[in-house]
C-alpha atoms as an extended CHARMM CRD file, in Angstrom:
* protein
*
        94  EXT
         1         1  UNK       CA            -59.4560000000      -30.1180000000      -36.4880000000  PROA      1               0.0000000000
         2         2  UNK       CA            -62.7990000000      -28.6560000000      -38.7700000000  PROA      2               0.0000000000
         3         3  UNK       CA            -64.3760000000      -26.0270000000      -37.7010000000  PROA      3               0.0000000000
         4         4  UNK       CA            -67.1480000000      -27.1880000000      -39.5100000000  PROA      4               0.0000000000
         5         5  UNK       CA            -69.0540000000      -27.1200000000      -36.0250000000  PROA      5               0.0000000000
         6         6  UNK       CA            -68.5640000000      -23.6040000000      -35.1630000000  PROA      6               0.0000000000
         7         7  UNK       CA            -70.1480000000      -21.9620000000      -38.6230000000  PROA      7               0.0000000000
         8         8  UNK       CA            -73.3430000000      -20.1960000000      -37.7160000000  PROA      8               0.0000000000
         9         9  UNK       CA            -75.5470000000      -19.3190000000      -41.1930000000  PROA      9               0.0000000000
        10        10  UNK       CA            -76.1270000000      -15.7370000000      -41.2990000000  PROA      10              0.0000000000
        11        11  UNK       CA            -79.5740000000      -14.5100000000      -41.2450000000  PROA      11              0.0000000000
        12        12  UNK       CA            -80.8530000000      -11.3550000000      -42.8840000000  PROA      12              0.0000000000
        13        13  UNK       CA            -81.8600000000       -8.7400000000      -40.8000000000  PROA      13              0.0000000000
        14        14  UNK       CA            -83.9200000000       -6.8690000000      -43.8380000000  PROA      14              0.0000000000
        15        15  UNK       CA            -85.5660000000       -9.7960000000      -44.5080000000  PROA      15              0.0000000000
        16        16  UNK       CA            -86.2860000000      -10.6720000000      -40.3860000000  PROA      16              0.0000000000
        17        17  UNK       CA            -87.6560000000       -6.8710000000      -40.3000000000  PROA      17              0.0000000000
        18        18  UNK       CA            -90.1760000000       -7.6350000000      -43.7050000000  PROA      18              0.0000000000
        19        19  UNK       CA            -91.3520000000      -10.7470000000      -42.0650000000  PROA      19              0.0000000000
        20        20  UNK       CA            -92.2290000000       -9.1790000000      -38.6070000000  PROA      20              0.0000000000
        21        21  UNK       CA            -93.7830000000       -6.0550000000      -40.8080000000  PROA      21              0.0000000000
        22        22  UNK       CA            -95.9640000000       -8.4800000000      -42.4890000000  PROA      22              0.0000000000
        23        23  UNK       CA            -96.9880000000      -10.4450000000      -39.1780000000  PROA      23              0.0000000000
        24        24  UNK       CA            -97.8600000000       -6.9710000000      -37.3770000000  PROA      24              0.0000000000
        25        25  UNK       CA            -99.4450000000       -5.8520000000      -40.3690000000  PROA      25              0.0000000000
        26        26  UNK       CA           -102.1070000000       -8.7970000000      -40.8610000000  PROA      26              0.0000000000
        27        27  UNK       CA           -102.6630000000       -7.8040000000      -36.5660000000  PROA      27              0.0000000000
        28        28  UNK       CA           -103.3960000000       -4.8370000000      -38.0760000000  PROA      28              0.0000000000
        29        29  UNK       CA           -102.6240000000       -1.2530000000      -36.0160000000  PROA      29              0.0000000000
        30        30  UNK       CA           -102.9580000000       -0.9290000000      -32.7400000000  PROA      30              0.0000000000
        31        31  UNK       CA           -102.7130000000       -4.6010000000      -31.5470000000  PROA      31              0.0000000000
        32        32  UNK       CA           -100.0120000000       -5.3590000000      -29.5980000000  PROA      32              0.0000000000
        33        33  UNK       CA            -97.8750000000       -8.7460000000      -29.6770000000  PROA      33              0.0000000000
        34        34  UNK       CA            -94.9930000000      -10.2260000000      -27.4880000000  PROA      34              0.0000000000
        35        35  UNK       CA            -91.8210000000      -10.5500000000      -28.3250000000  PROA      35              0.0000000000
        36        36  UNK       CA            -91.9630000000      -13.9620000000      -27.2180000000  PROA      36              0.0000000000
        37        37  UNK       CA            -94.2740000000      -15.0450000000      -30.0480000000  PROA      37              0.0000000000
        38        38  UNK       CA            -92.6940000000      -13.4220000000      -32.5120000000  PROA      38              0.0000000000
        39        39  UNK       CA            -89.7380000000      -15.3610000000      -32.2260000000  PROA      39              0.0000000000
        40        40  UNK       CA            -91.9190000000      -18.5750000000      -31.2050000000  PROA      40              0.0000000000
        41        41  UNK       CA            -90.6330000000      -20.2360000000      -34.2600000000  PROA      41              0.0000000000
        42        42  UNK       CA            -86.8300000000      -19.4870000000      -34.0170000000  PROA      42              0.0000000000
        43        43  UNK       CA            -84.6600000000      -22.7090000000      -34.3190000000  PROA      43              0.0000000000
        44        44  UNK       CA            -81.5400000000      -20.6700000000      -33.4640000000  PROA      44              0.0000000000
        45        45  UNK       CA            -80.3190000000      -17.9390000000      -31.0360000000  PROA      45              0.0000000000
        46        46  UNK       CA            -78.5960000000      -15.9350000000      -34.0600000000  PROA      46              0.0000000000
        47        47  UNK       CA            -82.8030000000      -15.6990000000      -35.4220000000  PROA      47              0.0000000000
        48        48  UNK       CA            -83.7950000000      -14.3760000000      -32.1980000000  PROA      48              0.0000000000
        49        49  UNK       CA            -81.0070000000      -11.9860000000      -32.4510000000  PROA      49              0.0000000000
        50        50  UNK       CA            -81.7630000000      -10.8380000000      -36.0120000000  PROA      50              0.0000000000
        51        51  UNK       CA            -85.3840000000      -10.3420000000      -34.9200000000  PROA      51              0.0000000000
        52        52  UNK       CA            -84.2590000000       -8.3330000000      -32.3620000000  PROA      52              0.0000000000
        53        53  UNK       CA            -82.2740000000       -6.1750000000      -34.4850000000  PROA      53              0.0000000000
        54        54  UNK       CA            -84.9160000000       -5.7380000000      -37.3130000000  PROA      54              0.0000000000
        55        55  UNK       CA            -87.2550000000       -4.5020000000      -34.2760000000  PROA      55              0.0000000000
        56        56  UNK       CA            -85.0860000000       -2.1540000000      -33.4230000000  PROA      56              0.0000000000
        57        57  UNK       CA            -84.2870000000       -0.9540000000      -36.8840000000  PROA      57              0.0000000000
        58        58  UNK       CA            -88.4560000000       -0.7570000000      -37.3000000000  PROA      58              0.0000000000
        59        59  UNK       CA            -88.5320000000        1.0050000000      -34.2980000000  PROA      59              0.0000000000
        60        60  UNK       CA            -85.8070000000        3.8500000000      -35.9510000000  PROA      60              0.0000000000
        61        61  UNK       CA            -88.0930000000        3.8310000000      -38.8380000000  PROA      61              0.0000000000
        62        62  UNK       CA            -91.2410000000        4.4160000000      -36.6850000000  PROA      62              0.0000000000
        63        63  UNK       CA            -93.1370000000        1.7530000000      -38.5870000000  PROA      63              0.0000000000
        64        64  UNK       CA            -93.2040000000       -0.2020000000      -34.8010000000  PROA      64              0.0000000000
        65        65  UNK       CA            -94.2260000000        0.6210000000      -31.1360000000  PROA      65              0.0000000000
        66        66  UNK       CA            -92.7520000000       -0.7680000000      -28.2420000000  PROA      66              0.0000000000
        67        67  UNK       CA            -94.1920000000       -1.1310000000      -24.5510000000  PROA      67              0.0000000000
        68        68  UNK       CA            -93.4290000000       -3.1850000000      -21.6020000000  PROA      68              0.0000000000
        69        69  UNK       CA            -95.8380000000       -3.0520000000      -19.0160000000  PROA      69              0.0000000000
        70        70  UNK       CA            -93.7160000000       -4.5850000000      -16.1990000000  PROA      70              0.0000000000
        71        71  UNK       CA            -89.8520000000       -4.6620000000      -15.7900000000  PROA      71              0.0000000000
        72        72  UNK       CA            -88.4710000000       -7.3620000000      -17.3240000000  PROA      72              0.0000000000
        73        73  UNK       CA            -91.9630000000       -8.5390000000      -18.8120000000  PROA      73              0.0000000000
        74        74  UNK       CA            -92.2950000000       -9.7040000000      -22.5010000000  PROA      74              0.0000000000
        75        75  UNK       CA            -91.8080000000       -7.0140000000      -24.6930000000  PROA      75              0.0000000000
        76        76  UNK       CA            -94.7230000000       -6.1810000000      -26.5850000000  PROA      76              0.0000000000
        77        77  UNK       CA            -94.6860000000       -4.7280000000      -30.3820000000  PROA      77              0.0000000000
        78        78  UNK       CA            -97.3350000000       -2.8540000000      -32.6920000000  PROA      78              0.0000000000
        79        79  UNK       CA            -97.4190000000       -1.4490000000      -36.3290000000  PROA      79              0.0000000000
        80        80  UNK       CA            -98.1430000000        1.8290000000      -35.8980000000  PROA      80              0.0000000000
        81        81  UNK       CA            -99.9160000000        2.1120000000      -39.5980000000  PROA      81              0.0000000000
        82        82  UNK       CA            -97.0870000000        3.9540000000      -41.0180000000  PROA      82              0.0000000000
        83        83  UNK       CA            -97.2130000000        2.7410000000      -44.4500000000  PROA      83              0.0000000000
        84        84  UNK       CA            -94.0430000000        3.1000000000      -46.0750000000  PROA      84              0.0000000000
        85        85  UNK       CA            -93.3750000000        0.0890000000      -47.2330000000  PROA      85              0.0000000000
        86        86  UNK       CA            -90.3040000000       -2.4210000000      -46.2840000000  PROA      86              0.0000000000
        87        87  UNK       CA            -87.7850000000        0.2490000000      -44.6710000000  PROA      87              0.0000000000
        88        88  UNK       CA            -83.9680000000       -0.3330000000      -46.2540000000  PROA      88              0.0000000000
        89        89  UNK       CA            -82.0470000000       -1.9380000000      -43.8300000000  PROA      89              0.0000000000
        90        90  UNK       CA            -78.4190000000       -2.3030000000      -44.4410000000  PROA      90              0.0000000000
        91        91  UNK       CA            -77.0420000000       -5.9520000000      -44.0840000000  PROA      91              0.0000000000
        92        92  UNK       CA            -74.0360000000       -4.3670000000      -41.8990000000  PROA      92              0.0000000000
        93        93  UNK       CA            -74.4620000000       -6.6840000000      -39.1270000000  PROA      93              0.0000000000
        94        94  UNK       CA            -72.4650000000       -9.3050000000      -40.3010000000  PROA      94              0.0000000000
């Protein structure tokens, strides 16, 4: 039997957390997007994930803010103007 069916591609969580950065960037600081659109474009749930992740790893870097104005509401994410370029992320989620 292959297991042809069950390989996932791996997606890069550095280069998930550049693409976001440049997105929130052209917003520009201050303005606020969902979650939900960032990932509007995701063809698979491992993208989602990675987006997720880089978010997160932003967030460490304080390069993003987060706020959710309901429970369980969409997410909502801002550059917060720090400008220190693409933040290193480690590729040690694989």
């Amino acid at each position: 039997v292959g297991l042809g069916h069950l390989h996932v591609p791996k997606v890069s969580v550095p280069e998930q957390a550049a693409w976001v950065l440049e997105r929130l960037r052209d917003r520009g600081m201050g303005e606020w997007v969902g979650f939900s659109d960032l990932v509007e474009d995701c063809d698979m749930t491992v993208q989602i994930v990675a987006r997720f992740l880089a978010l997160l790893e932003l967030y460490r870097e304080r390069s993003v803010a987060f706020e959710q104005p309901e429970p369980l509401g969409d997410l909502r994410v801002s550059w917060t103007g720090e400008d220190t370029g693409i933040p290193v992320i480690e590729e040690d989620y694989g």
